[in-house]
C-alpha positions as protocol buffer text, in pm:
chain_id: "A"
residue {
  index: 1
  type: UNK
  ca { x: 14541 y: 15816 z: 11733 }
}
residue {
  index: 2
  type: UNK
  ca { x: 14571 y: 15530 z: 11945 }
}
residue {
  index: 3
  type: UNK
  ca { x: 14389 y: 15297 z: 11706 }
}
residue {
  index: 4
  type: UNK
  ca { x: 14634 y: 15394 z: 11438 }
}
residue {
  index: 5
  type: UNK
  ca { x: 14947 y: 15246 z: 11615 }
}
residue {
  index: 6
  type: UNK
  ca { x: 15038 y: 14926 z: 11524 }
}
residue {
  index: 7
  type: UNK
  ca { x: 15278 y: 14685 z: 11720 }
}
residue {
  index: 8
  type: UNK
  ca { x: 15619 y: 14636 z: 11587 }
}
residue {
  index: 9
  type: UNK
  ca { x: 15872 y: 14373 z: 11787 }
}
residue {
  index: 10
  type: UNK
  ca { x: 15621 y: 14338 z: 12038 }
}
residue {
  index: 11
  type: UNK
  ca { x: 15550 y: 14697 z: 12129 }
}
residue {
  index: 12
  type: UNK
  ca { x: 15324 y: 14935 z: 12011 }
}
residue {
  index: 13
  type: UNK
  ca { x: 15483 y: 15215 z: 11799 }
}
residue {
  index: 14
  type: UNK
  ca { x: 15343 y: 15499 z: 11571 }
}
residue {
  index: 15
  type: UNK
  ca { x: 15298 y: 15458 z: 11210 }
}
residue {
  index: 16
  type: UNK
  ca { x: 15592 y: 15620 z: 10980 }
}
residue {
  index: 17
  type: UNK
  ca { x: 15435 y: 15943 z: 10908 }
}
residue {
  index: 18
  type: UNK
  ca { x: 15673 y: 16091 z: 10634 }
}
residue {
  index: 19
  type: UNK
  ca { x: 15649 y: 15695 z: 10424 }
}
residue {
  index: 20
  type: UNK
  ca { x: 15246 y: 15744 z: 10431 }
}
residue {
  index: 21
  type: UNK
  ca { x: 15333 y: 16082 z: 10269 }
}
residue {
  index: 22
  type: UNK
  ca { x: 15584 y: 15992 z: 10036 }
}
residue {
  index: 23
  type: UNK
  ca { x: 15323 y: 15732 z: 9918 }
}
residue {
  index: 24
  type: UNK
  ca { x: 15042 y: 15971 z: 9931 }
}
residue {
  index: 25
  type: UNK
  ca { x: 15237 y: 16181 z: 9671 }
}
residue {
  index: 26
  type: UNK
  ca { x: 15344 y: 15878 z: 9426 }
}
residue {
  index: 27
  type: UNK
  ca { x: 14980 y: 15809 z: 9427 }
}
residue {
  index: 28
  type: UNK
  ca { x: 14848 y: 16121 z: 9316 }
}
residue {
  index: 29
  type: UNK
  ca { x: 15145 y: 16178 z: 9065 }
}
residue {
  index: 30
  type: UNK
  ca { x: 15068 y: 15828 z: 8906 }
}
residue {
  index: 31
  type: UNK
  ca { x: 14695 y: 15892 z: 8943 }
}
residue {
  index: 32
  type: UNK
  ca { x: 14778 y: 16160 z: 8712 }
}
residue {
  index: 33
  type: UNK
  ca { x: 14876 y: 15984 z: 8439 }
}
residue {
  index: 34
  type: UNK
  ca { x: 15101 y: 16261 z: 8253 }
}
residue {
  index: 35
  type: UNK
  ca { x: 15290 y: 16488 z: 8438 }
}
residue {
  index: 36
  type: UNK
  ca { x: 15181 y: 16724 z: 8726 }
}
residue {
  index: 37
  type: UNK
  ca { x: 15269 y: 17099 z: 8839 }
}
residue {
  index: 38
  type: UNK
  ca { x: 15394 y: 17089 z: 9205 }
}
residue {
  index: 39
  type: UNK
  ca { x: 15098 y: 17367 z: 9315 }
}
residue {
  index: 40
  type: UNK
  ca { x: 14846 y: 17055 z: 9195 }
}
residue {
  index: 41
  type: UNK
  ca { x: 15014 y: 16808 z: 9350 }
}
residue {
  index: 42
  type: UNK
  ca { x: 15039 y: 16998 z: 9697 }
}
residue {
  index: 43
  type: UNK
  ca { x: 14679 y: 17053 z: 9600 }
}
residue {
  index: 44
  type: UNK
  ca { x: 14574 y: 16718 z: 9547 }
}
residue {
  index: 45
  type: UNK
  ca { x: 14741 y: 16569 z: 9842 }
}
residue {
  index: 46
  type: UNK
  ca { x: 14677 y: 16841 z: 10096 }
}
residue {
  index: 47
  type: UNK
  ca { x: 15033 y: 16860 z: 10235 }
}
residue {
  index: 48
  type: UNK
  ca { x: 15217 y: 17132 z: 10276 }
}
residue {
  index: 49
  type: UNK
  ca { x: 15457 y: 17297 z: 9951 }
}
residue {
  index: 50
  type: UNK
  ca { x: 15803 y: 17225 z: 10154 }
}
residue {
  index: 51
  type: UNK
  ca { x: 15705 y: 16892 z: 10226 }
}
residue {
  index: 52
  type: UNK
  ca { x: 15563 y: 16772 z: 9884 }
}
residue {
  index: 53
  type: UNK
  ca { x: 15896 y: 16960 z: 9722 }
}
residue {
  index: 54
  type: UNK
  ca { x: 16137 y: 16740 z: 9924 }
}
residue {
  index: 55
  type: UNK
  ca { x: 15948 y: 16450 z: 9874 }
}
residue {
  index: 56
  type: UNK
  ca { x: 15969 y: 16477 z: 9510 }
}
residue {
  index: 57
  type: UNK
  ca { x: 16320 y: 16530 z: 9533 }
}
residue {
  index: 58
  type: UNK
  ca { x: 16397 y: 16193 z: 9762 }
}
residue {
  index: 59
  type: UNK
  ca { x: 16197 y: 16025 z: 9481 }
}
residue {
  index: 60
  type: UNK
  ca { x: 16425 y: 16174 z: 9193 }
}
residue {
  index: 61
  type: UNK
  ca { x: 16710 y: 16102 z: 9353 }
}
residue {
  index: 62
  type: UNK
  ca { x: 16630 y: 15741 z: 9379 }
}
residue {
  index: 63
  type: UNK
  ca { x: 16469 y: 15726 z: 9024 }
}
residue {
  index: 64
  type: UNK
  ca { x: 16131 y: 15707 z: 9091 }
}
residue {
  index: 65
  type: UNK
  ca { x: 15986 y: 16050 z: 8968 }
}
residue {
  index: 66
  type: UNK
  ca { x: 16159 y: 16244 z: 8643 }
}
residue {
  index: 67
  type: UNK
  ca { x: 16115 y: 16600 z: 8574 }
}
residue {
  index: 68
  type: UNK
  ca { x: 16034 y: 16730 z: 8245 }
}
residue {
  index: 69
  type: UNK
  ca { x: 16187 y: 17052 z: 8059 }
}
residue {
  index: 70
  type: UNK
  ca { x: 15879 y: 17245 z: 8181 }
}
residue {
  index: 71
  type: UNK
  ca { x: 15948 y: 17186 z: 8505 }
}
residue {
  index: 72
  type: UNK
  ca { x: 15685 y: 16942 z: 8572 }
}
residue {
  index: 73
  type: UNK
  ca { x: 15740 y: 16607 z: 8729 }
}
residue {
  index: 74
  type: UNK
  ca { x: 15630 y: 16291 z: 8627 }
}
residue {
  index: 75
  type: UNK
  ca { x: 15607 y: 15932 z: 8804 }
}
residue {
  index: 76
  type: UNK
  ca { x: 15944 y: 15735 z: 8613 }
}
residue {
  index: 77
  type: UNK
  ca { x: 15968 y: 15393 z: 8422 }
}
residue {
  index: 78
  type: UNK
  ca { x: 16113 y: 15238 z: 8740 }
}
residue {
  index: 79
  type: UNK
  ca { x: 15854 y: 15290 z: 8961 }
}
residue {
  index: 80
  type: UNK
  ca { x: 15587 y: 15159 z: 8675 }
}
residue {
  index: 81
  type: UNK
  ca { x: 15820 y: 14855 z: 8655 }
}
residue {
  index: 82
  type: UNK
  ca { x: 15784 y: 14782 z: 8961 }
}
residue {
  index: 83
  type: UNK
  ca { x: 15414 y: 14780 z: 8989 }
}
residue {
  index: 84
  type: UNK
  ca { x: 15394 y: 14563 z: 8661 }
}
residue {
  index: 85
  type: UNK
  ca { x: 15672 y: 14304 z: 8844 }
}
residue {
  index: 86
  type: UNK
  ca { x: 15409 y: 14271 z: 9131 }
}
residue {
  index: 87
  type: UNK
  ca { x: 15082 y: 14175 z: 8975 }
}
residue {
  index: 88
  type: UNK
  ca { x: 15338 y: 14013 z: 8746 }
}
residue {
  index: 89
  type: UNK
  ca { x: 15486 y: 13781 z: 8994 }
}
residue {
  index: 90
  type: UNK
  ca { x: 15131 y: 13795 z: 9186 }
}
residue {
  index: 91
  type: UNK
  ca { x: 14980 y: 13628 z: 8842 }
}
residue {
  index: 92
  type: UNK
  ca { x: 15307 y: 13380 z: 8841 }
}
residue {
  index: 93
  type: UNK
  ca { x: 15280 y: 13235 z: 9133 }
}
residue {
  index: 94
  type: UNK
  ca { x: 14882 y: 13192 z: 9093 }
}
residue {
  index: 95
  type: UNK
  ca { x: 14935 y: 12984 z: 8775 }
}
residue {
  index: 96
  type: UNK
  ca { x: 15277 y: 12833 z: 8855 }
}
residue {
  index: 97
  type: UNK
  ca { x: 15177 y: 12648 z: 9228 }
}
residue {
  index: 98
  type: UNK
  ca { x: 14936 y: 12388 z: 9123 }
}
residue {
  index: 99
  type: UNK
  ca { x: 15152 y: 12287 z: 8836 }
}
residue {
  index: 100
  type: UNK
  ca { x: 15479 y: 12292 z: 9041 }
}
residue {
  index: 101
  type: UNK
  ca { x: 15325 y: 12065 z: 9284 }
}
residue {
  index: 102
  type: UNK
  ca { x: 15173 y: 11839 z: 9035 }
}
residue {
  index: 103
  type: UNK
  ca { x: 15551 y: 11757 z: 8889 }
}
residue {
  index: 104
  type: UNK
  ca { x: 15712 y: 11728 z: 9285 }
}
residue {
  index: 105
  type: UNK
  ca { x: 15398 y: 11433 z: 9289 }
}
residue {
  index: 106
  type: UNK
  ca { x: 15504 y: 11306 z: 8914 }
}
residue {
  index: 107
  type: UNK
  ca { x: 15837 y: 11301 z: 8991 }
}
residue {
  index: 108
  type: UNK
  ca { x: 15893 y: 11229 z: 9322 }
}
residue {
  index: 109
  type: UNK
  ca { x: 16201 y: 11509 z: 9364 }
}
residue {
  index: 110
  type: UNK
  ca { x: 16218 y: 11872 z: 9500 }
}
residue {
  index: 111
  type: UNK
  ca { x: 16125 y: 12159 z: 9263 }
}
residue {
  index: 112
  type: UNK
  ca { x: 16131 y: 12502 z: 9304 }
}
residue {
  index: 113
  type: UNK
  ca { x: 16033 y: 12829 z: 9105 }
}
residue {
  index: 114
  type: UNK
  ca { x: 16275 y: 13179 z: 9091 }
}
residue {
  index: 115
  type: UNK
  ca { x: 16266 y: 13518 z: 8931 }
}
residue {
  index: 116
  type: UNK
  ca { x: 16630 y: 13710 z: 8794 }
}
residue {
  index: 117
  type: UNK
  ca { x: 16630 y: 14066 z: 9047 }
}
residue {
  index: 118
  type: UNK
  ca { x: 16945 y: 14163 z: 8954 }
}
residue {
  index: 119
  type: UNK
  ca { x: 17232 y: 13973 z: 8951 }
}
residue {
  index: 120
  type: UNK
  ca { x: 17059 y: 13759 z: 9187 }
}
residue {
  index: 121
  type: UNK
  ca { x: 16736 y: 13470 z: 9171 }
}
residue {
  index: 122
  type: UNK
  ca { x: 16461 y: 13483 z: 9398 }
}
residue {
  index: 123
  type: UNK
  ca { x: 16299 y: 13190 z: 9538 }
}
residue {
  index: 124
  type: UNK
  ca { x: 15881 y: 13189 z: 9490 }
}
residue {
  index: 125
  type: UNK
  ca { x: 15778 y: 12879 z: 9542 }
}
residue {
  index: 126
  type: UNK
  ca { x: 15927 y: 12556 z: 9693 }
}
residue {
  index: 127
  type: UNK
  ca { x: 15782 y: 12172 z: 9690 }
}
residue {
  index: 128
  type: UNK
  ca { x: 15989 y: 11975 z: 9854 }
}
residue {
  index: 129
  type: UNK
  ca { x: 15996 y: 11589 z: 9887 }
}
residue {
  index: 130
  type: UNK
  ca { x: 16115 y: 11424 z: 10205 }
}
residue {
  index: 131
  type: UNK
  ca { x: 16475 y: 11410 z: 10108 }
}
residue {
  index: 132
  type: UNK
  ca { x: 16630 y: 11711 z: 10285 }
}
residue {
  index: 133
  type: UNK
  ca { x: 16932 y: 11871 z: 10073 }
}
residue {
  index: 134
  type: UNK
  ca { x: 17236 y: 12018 z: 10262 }
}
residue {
  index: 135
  type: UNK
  ca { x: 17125 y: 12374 z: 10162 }
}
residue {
  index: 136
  type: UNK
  ca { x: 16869 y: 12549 z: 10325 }
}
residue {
  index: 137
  type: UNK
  ca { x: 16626 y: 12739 z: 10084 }
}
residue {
  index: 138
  type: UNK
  ca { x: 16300 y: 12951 z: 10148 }
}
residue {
  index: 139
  type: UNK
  ca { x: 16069 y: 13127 z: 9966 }
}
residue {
  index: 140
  type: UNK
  ca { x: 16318 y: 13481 z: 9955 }
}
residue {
  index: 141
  type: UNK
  ca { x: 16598 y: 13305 z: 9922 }
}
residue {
  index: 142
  type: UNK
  ca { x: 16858 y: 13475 z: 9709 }
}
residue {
  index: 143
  type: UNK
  ca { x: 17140 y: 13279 z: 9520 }
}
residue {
  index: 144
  type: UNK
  ca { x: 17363 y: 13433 z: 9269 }
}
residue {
  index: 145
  type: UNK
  ca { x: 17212 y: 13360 z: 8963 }
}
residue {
  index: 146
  type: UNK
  ca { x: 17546 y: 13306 z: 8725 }
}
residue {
  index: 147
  type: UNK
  ca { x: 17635 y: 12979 z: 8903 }
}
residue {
  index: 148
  type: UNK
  ca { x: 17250 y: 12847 z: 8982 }
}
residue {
  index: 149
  type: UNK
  ca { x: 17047 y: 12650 z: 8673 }
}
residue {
  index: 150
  type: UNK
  ca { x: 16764 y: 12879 z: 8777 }
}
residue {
  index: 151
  type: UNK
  ca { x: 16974 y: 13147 z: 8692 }
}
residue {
  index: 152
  type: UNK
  ca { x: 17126 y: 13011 z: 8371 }
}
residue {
  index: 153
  type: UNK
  ca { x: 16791 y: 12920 z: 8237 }
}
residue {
  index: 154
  type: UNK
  ca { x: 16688 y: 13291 z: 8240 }
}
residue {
  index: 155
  type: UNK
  ca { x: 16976 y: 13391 z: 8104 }
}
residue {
  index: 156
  type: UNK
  ca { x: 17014 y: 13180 z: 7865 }
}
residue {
  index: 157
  type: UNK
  ca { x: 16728 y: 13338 z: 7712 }
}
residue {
  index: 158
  type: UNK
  ca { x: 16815 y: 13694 z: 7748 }
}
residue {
  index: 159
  type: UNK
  ca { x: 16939 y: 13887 z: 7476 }
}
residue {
  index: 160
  type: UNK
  ca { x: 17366 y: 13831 z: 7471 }
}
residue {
  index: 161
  type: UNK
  ca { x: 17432 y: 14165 z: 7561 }
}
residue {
  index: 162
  type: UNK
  ca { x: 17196 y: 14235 z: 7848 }
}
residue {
  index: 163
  type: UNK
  ca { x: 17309 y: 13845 z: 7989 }
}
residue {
  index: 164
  type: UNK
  ca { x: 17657 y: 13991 z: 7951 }
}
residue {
  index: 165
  type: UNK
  ca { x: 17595 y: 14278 z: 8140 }
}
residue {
  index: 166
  type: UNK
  ca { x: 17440 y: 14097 z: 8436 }
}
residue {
  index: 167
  type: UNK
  ca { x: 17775 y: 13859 z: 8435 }
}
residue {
  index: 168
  type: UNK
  ca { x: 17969 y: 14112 z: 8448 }
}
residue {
  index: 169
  type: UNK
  ca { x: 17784 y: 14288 z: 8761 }
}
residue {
  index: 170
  type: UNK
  ca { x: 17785 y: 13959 z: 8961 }
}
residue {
  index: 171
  type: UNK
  ca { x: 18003 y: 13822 z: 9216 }
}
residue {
  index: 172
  type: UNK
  ca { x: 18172 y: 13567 z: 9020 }
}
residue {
  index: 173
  type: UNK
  ca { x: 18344 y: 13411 z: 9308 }
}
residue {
  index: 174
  type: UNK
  ca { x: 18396 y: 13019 z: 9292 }
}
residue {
  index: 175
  type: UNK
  ca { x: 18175 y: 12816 z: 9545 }
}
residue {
  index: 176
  type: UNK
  ca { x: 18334 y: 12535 z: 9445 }
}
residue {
  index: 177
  type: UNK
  ca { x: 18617 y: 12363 z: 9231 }
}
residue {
  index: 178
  type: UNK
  ca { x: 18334 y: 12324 z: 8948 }
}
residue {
  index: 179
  type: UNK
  ca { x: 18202 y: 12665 z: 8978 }
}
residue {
  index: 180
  type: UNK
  ca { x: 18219 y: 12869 z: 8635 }
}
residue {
  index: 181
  type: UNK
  ca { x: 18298 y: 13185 z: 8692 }
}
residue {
  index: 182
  type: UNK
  ca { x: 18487 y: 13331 z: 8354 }
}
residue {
  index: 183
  type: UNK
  ca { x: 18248 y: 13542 z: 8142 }
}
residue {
  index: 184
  type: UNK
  ca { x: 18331 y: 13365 z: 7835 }
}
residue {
  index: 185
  type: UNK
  ca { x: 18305 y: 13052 z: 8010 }
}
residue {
  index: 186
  type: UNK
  ca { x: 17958 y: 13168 z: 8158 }
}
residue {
  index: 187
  type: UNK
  ca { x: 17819 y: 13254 z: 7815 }
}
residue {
  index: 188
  type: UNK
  ca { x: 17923 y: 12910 z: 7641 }
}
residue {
  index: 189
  type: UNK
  ca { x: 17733 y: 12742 z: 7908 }
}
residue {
  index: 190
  type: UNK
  ca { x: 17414 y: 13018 z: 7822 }
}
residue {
  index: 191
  type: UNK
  ca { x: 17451 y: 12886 z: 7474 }
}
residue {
  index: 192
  type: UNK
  ca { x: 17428 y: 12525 z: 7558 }
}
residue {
  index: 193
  type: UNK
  ca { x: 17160 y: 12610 z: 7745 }
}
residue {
  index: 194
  type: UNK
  ca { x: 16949 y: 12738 z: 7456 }
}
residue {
  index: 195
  type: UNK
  ca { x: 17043 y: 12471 z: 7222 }
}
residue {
  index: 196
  type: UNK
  ca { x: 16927 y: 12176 z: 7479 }
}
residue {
  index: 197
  type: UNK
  ca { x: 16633 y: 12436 z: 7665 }
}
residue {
  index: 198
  type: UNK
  ca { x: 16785 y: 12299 z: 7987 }
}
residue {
  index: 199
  type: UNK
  ca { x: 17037 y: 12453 z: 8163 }
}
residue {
  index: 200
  type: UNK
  ca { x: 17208 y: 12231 z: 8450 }
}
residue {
  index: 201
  type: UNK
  ca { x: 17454 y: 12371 z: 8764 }
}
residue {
  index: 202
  type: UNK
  ca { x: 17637 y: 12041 z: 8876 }
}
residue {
  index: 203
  type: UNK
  ca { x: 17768 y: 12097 z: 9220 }
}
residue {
  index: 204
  type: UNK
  ca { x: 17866 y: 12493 z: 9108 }
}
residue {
  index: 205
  type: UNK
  ca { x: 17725 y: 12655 z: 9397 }
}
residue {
  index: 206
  type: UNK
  ca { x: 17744 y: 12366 z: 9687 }
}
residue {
  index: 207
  type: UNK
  ca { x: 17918 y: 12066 z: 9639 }
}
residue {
  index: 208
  type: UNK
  ca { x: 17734 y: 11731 z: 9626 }
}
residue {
  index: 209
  type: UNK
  ca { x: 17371 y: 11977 z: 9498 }
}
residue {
  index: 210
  type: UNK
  ca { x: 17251 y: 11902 z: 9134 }
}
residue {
  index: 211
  type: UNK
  ca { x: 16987 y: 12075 z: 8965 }
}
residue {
  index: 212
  type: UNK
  ca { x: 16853 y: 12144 z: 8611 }
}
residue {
  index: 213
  type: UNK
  ca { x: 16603 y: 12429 z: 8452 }
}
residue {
  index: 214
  type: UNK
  ca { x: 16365 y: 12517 z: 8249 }
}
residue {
  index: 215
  type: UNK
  ca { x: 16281 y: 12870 z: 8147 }
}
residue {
  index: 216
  type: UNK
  ca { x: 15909 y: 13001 z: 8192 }
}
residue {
  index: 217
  type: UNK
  ca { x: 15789 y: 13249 z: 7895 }
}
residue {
  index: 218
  type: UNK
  ca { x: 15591 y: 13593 z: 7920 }
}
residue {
  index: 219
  type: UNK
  ca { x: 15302 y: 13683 z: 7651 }
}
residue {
  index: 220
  type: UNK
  ca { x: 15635 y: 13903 z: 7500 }
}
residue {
  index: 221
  type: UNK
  ca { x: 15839 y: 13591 z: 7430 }
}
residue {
  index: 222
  type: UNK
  ca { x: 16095 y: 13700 z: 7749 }
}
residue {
  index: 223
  type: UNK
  ca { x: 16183 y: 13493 z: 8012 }
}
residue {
  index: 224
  type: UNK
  ca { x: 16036 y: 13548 z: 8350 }
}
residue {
  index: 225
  type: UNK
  ca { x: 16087 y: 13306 z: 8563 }
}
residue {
  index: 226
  type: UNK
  ca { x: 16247 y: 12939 z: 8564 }
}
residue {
  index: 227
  type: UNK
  ca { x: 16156 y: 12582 z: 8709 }
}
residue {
  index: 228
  type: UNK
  ca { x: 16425 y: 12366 z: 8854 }
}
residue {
  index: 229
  type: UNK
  ca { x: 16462 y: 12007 z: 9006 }
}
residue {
  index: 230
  type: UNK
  ca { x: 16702 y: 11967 z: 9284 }
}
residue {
  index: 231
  type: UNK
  ca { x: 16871 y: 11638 z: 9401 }
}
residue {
  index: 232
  type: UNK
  ca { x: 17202 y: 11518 z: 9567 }
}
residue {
  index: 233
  type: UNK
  ca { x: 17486 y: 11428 z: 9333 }
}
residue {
  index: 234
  type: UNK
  ca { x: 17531 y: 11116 z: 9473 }
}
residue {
  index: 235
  type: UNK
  ca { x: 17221 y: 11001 z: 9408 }
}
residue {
  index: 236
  type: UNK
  ca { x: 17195 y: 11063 z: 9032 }
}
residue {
  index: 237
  type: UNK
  ca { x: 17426 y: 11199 z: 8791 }
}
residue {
  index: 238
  type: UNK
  ca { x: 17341 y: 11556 z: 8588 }
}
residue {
  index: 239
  type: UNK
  ca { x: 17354 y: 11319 z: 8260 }
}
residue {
  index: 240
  type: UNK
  ca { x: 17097 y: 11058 z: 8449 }
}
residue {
  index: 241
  type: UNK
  ca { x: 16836 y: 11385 z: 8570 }
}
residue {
  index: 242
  type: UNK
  ca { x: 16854 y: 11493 z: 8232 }
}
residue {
  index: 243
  type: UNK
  ca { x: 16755 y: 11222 z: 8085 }
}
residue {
  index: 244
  type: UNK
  ca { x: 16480 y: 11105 z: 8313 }
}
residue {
  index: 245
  type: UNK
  ca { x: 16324 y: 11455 z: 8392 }
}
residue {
  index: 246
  type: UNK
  ca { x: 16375 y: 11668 z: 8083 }
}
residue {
  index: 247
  type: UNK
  ca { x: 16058 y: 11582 z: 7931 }
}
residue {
  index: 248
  type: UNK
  ca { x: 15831 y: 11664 z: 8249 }
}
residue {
  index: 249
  type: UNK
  ca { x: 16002 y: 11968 z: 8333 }
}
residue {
  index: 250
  type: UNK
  ca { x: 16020 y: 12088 z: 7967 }
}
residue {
  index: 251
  type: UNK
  ca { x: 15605 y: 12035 z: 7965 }
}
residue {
  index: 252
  type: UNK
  ca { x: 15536 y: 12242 z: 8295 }
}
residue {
  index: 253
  type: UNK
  ca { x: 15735 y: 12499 z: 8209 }
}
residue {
  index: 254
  type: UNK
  ca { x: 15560 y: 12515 z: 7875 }
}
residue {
  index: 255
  type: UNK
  ca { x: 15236 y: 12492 z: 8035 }
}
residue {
  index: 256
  type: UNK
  ca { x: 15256 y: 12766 z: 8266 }
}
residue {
  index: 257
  type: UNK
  ca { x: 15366 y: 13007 z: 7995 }
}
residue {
  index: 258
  type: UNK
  ca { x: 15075 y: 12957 z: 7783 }
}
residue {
  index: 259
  type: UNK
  ca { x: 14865 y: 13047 z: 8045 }
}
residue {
  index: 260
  type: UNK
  ca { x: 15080 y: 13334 z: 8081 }
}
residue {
  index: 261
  type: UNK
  ca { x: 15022 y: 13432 z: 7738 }
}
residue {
  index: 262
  type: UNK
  ca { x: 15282 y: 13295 z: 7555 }
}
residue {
  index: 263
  type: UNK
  ca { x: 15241 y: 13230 z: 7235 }
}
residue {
  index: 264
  type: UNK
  ca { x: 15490 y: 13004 z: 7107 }
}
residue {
  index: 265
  type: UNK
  ca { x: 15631 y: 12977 z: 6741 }
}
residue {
  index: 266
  type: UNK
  ca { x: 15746 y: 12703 z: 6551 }
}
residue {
  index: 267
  type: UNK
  ca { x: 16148 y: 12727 z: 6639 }
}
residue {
  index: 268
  type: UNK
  ca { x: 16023 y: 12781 z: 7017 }
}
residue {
  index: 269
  type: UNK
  ca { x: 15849 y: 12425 z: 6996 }
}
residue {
  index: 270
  type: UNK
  ca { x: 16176 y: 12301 z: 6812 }
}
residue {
  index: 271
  type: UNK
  ca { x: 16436 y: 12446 z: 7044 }
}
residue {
  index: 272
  type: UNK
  ca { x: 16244 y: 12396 z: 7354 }
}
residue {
  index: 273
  type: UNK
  ca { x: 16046 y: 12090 z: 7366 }
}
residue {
  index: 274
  type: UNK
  ca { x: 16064 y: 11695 z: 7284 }
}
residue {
  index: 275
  type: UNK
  ca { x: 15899 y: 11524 z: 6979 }
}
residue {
  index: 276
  type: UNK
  ca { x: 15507 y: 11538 z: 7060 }
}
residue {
  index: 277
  type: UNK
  ca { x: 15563 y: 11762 z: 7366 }
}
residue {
  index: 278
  type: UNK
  ca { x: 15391 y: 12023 z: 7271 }
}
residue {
  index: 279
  type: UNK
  ca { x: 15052 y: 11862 z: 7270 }
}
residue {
  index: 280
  type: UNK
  ca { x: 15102 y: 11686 z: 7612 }
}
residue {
  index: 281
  type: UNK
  ca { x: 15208 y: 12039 z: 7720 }
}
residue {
  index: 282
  type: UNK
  ca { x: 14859 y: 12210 z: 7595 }
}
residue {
  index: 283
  type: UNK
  ca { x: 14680 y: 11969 z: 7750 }
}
C-alpha cells in the first residue's frame, strides 16, 4: 500500500480511490463498444453493484454515459469527444512546433498557437522573441476568444450560427475603448475575417497589444486551431503587420493543415492564400 501513495504538496497522501473506480468503469463501458447491462459491467470491473450503479449515475448526470430505452447504458458523445480532442491536440502540437518556431526565426516577432474550448482560447504553444509584451501569457492561458484574433480566426470559420451561439455565451465586456463587444458588430468583423483569411484584434483586449491570425484546418475542412503574431502597437500599425506578415503566416498555417489532412479546394486557395502561395505552402 505504501508504494501506491504518491506525494501531493509535499506530503505523501493516498491515491483517490473512488476516481480510479469511476475510470475503471468508463473503461470497461467504452471497451465495450455498444452498450452494456449493469450485471456485466459490475462483472467486468469487479466492484461491487451499489458502487458501479452510482458511478454510472455521477457520469449521467454530467453527460458522460447515456442510457438506452432497454435500460442499458452506453459511454456518450461527450466523453468520445473528448478523447478525439486529446490525440487531436496531441497530433497538433506535434506538427504545429517546428513550424511555429521556424516563422518566430523568419520573422523575428512572437507567435503563438490556441484552440476555441468554449467561449474561451487556449494557449498551446508560445515562441517568443526577446521583446517582452505587457501581458503575460503561458501555455494554458485562457483569453476570451470574441475580442482575441486567435479567437476571431476560428470563428470566422465556423458555421454563422454556431459562431453566434458562442458570442452570445461570452463575456462581452469591453477591455478597452476599442474592444467590440456588440454581436452584430462581432459577426461583421467574422466576415471580414473570411474575406481577407486574417483576422486582426488591435488593442481590443489590452491596450497598446496588436496581433493578427490565421486559421489552421482539420482533414474535415473545420477549423481547429489558429496561429497569431503578437507585437506592441507602437511599434507597428495593424495595417503595417498585415502587410508585412500576411504572406508568412498565411503559408504556416496552410502548411500545418495539410499535414493535418486537409485537403484544400480551389475557393480555399482563393479565399485563404496569396498569388503563388499555395506552392510555397506545400513545400
Amino acid at each position: 500500500m505504501a508504494r501506491e501513495k504518491r506525494r501531493i504538496n509535499g506530503r505523501r497522501g493516498p491515491p483517490v480511490a473512488a476516481l480510479a473506480k469511476g475510470l475503471k468503469v468508463l473503461e470497461e463501458l467504452a471497451a465495450a463498444g455498444a452498450s452494456s447491462r449493469l450485471p456485466d459491467l459490475v462483472a467486468r470491473t469487479e466492484l461491487d453493484r451499489a458502487t458501479v450503479h452510482r458511478i454510472l449515475r455521477t457520469f449521467m448526470d454530467i453527460g458522460y454515459v447515456n442510457r438506452s430505452g432497454r435500460g442499458e447504458y452506453v459511454i456518450s458523445y461527450r466523453a468520445y469527444l473528448m478523447g478525439a480532442r486529446l490525440t487531436s491536440a496531441h497530433n497538433l502540437i506535434q506538427v504545429a512546433r517546428p513550424r511555429l518556431f521556424a516563422l518566430k526565426e523568419a520573422i523575428g516577432e512572437t507567435c503563438n498557437l490556441a484552440i476555441l474550448d468554449n467561449t474561451e482560447i487556449v494557449y498551446l504553444i508560445r515562441a517568443e522573441v526577446g521583446r517582452t509584451l505587457s501581458l503575460r501569457l503561458d501555455v494554458g492561458t485562457r483569453l476570451p476568444a470574441f475580442c482575441a484574433s486567435l479567437g476571431r480566426a476560428i470563428l470566422a470559420y465556423l458555421p454563422d450560427d454556431q459562431a453566434m451561439e458562442i458570442l452570445a455565451r461570452s463575456d462581452r465586456r469591453a477591455y478597452t475603448t476599442y474592444t467590440k463587444t456588440a454581436i452584430p458588430d462581432l459577426m461583421e468583423a467574422l466576415r471580414v475575417c473570411r474575406a481577407r483569411g486574417l483576422a486582426v484584434s488591435n488593442q481590443e483586449f489590452e491596450m497598446g497589444l496588436c496581433s493578427m491570425a490565421c486559421p489552421i484546418f482539420g482533414p474535415d475542412g473545420m477549423p481547429v486551431a489558429a496561429i497569431n503574431i503578437a507585437l506592441l502597437a507602437a511599434r507597428m500599425s495593424a495595417t503595417q503587420m498585415a502587410k508585412r506578415f500576411k504572406e508568412p503566416l498565411q503559408a504556416t498555417c496552410n502548411a500545418i493543415s495539410r499535414e493535418l489532412g486537409w485537403k484544400p479546394t480551389l475557393a480555399d486557395m482563393a479565399r485563404l492564400t496569396l498569388p503563388g502561395l499555395a506552392l510555397r505552402a506545400a513545400q
